[in-house]
C-alpha positions in Angstrom: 0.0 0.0 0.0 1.2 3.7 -0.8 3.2 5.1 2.0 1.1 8.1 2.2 -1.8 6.1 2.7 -0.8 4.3 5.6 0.6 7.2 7.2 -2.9 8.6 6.9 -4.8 5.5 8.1 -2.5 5.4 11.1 -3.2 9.1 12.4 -7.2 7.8 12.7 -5.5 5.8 15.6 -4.7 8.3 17.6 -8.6 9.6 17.6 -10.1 7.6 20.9 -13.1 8.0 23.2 -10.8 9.4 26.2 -9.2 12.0 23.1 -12.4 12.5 20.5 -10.6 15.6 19.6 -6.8 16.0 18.6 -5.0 19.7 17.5 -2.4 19.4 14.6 0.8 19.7 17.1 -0.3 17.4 19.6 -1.3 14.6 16.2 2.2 15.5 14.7 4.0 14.4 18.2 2.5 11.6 18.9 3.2 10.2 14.8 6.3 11.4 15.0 6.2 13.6 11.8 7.1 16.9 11.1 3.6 19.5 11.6 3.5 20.2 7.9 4.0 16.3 6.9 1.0 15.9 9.4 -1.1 19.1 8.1 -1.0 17.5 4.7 -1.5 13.8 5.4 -4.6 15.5 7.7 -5.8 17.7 5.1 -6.0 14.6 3.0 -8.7 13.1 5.2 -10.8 16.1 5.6 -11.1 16.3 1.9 -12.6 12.9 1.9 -14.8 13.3 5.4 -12.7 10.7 6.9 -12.1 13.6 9.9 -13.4 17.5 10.0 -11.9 20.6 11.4 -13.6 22.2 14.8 -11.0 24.9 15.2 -8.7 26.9 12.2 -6.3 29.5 13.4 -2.6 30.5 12.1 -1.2 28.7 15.4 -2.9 25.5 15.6 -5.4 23.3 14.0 -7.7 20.9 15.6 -9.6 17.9 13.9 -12.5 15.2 15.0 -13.6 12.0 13.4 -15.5 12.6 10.2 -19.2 11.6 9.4 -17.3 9.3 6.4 -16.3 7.0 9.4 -20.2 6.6 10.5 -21.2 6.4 7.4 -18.9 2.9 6.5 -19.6 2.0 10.2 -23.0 1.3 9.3 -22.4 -0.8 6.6 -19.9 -2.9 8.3 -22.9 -3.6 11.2 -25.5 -3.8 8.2 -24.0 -6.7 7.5 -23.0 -8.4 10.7 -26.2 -8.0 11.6 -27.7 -9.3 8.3 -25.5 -12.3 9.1 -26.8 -13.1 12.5 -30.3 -12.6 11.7 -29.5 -14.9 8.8 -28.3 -18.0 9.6 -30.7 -19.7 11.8 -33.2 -19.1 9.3 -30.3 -20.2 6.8 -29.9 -23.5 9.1 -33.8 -24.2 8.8 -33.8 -24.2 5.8 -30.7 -26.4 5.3 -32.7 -29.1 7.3 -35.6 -28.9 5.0 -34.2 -29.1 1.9 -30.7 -30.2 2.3 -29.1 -28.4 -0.1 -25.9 -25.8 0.5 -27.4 -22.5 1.7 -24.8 -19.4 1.0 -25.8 -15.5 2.1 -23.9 -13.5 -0.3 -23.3 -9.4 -0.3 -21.6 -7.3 -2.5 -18.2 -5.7 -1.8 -17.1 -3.3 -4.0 -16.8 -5.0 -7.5 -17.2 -8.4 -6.2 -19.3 -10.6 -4.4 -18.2 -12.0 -1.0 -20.0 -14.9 0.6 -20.2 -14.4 4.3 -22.1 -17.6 5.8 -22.5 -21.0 4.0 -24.9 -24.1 6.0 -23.4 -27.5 4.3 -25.7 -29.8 3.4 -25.7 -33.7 4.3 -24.9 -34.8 0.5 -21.4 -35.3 -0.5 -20.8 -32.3 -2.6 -18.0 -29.7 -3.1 -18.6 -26.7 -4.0 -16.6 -23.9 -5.4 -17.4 -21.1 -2.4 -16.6 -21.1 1.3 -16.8 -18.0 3.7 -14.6 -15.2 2.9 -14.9 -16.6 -1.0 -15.1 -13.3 -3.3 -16.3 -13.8 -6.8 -17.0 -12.2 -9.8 -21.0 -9.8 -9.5 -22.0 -11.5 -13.0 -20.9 -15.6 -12.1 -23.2 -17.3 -10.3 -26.6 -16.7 -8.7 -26.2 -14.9 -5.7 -23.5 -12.7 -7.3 -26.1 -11.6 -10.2 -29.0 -11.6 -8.2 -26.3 -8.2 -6.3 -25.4 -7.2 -9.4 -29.5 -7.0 -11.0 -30.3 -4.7 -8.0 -27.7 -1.8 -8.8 -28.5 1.0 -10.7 -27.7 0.9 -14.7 -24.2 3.1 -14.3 -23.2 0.9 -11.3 -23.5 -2.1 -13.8 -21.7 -0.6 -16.5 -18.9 0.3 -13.9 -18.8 -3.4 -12.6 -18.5 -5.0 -16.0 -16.0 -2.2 -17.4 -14.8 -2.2 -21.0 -12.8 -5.6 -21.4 -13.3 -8.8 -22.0 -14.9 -11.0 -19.2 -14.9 -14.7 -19.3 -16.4 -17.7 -17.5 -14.9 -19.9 -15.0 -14.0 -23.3 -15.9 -14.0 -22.9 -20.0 -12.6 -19.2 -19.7 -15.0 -18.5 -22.6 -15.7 -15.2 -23.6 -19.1 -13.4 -22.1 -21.7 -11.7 -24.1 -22.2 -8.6 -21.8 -25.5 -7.5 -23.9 -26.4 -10.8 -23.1 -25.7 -10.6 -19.5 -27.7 -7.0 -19.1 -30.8 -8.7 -20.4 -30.6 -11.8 -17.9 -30.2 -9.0 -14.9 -33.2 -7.2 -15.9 -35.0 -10.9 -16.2 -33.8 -11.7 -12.8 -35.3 -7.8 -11.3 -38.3 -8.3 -13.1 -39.1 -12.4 -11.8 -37.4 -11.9 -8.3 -35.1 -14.7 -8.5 -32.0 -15.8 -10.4 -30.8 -19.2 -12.0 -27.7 -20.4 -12.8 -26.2 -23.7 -13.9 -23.0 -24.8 -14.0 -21.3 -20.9 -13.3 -18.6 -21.9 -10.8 -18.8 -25.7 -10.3 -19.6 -28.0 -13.0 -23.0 -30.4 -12.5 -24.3 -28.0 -10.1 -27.2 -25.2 -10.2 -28.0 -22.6 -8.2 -31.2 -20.3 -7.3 -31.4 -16.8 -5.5 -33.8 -14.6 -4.0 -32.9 -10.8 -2.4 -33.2 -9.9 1.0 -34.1 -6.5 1.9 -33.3 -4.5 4.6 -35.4 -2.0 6.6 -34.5 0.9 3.8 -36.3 -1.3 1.3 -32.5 -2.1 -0.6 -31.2 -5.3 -1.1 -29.0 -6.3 1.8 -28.0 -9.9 0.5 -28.7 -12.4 -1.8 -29.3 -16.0 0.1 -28.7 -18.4 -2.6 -28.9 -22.5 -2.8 -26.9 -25.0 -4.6 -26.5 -28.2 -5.2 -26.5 -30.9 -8.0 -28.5 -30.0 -11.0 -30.0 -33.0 -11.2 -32.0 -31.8 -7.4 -32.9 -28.9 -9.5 -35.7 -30.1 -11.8 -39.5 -30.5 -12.1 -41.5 -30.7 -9.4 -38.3 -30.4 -6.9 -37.1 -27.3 -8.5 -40.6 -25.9 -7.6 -40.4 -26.8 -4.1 -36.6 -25.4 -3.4 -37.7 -21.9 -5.0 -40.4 -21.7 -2.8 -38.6 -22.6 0.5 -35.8 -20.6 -0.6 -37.7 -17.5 -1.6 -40.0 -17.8 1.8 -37.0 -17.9 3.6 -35.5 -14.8 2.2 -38.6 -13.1 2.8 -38.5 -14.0 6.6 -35.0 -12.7 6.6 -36.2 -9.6 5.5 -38.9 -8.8 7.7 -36.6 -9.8 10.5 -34.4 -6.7 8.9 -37.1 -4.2 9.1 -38.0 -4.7 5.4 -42.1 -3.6 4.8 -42.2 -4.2 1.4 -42.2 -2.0 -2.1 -44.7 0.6 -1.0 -43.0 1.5 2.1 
């Protein structure tokens, strides 16, 4: 990582509940640094609301934690707490259908999968927790990936090439925008054989008490499970199960 950047980070350190508020001098002391190294690594964070300025003057300077800080807070306890509330309901429905349940969020330009029940069947699967993965392989990833706005998608699939795991064969993007706006439009996405061969996959959204998606929970297992009459049954369970997870979130539905 950049030099300047750490240096930066590490002056956030210094900013405690005992010291909420620290002047330029008394930051540049304890880092070490000269006062104008320190005025410019601060001034960096300002500009981006990682801290804010209480006091200006010609002598001294003196900065607080910035609302940038709350703001990424939040999301980091949106989604432990979209984890807890998840996996009991996650475990239930494990029992039921004994398939491999995996609660999936997005993270930046990727999907990370942050809780996975195991099924009873002998089956390995591509994904554990902590797995990232491309937003447009796979069913949970896509069903993230449906739910952004238009630029957001144009950002995550970029201008070059992307391919497919396992063949590495080329992927028709235009191709790709239409299945995302079948998946928004029928709630649920489908995927066979995306990241491990002979196996499908199904996703439904779960929503959190600001009516935006907050996860996908998606099942896999052998696509021979996934037909007929059976196929019917998982996407039912599945998709009352993300539902529940919802509502456990706050979620109140579209109208709301």
């Amino acid at each position: 990582m950049n030099q300047s950047v750490m240096k930066a980070l590490k002056l956030l350190n210094y900013f405690t509940v005992e010291t909420p508020e620290l002047t330029l001098r008394e930051i540049a002391r304890m880092a070490e640094i000269p006062k104008p190294t320190a005025y410019r690594l601060l001034s960096a964070l300002v500009d981006n609301d990682f801290l804010y300025k209480t006091k200006d003057t010609e002598h001294d300077s003196k900065y607080r934690l910035g609302l940038k800080l709350l703001e990424l807070g939040q999301i980091v306890a949106d989604q432990l707490e979209v984890r807890t509330i998840a996996l009991p309901h996650m475990e239930k429905l494990a029992r039921e259908i004994n398939e491999v349940i995996h609660l999936v969020i997005a993270n930046h330009n990727e999907a990370t999968y942050i809780e996975k029940v195991d099924s009873s069947r002998a089956l390995r699967l591509y994904t554990r927790v902590g797995k990232s993965s491309p937003l447009y392989i796979g069913s949970g990833p896509k069903m993230l990936l449906a739910h952004m706005p238009k630029e957001r998608q144009k950002e995550v699939l970029g201008e070059k090439e992307l391919y497919s795991l396992g063949d590495n064969e080329p992927i028709d993007k235009q191709q790709l925008i239409k299945q995302l706006e079948t998946i928004r439009q029928e709630g649920y996405a489908y995927s066979v054989g995306e990241q491990d061969a002979d196996t499908t996959g199904i996703s439904y959204p779960i929503y959190d008490h600001r009516n935006q998606i907050a996860a996908a929970l998606a099942v896999s297992g052998l696509s021979s499970h996934f037909e007929g009459e059976n196929l019917e049954i998982l996407k039912a369970s599945t998709m009352k199960t993300s539902e529940t997870i919802s509502r456990k979130l706050g979620y109140r539905g579209p109208d709301y």
